[in-house]
C-alpha positions as CSV (number, residue, x, y, z in Angstrom):
1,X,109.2,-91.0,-30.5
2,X,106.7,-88.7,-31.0
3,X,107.6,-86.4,-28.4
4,X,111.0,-86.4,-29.8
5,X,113.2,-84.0,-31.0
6,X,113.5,-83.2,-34.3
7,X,115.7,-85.4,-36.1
8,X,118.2,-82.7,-36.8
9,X,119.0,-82.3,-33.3
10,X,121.9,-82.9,-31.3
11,X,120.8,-85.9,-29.4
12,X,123.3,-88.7,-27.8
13,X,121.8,-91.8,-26.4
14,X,123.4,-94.1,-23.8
15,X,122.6,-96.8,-23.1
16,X,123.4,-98.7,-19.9
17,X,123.2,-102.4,-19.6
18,X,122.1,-102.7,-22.9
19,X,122.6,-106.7,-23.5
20,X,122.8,-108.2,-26.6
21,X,119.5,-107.4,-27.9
22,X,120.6,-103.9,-29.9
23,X,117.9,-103.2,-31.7
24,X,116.0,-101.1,-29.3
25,X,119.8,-99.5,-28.9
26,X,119.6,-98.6,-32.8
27,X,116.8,-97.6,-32.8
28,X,118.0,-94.3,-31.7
29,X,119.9,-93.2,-34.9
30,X,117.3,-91.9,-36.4
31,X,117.3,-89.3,-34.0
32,X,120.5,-89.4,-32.2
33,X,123.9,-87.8,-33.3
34,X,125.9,-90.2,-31.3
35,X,124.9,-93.8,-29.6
36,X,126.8,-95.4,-26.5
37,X,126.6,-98.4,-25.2
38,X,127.5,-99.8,-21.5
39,X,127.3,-103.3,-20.4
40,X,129.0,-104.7,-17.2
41,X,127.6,-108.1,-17.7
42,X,131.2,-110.2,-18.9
43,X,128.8,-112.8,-20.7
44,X,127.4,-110.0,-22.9
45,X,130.9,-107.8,-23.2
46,X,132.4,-111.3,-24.4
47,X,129.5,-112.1,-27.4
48,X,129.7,-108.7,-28.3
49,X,133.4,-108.7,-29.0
50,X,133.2,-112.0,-30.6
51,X,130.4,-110.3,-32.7
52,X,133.3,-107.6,-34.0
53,X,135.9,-110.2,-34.5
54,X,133.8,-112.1,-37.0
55,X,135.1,-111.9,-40.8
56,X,131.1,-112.6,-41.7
57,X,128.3,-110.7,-40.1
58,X,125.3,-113.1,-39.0
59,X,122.1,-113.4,-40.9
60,X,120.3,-111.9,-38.5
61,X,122.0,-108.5,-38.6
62,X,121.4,-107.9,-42.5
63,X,117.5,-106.7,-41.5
64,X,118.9,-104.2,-40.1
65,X,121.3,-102.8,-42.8
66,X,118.1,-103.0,-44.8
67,X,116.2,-100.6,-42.5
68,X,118.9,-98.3,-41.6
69,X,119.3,-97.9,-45.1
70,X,115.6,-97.2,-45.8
71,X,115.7,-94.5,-42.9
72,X,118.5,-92.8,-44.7
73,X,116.7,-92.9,-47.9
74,X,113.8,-91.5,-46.1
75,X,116.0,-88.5,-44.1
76,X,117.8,-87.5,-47.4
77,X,114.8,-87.1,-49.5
78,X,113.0,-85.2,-47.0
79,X,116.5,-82.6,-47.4
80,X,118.1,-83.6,-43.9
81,X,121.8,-85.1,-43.8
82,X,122.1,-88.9,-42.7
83,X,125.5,-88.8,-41.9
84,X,124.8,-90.1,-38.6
85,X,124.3,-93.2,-39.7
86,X,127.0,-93.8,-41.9
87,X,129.4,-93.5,-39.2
């Protein structure tokens, strides 16, 4: 990350057989305009469409609310727009 681009750049990230660990996936927003995710495996395609059909998210996704919200704090008050990760 330190090598990175600035985070006002134009990045998009895919990712390819990203599996149902999407942290390390989301962990690109901070500096990505756009994320994409493919995954062949069924198992995985099948969890992670169960995971959008849920009227409740799980516990274990509210951390990261938390931090992306803290990263947006962070971007606006340095004068950059956090639109990205609003979308």
């Amino acid at each position: 990350m330190k090598r990175a681009p600035s985070i006002d750049a134009e990045l998009e990230t895919v990712d390819v057989g990203t599996g149902p660990n999407l942290i390390p996936f989301f962990c690109a927003l901070p500096r990505a305009r756009k994320l994409t995710a493919w995954e062949y495996a069924e198992s995985t395609v099948a969890w992670l469409q169960g995971e959008i059909r849920r009227n409740q998210v799980r516990s274990q996704w509210h951390h990261l609310g938390r931090d992306t919200r803290s990263v947006s704090a962070r971007v606006e008050a340095a004068g950059r727009s956090s639109a990205y990760l609003e979308s």
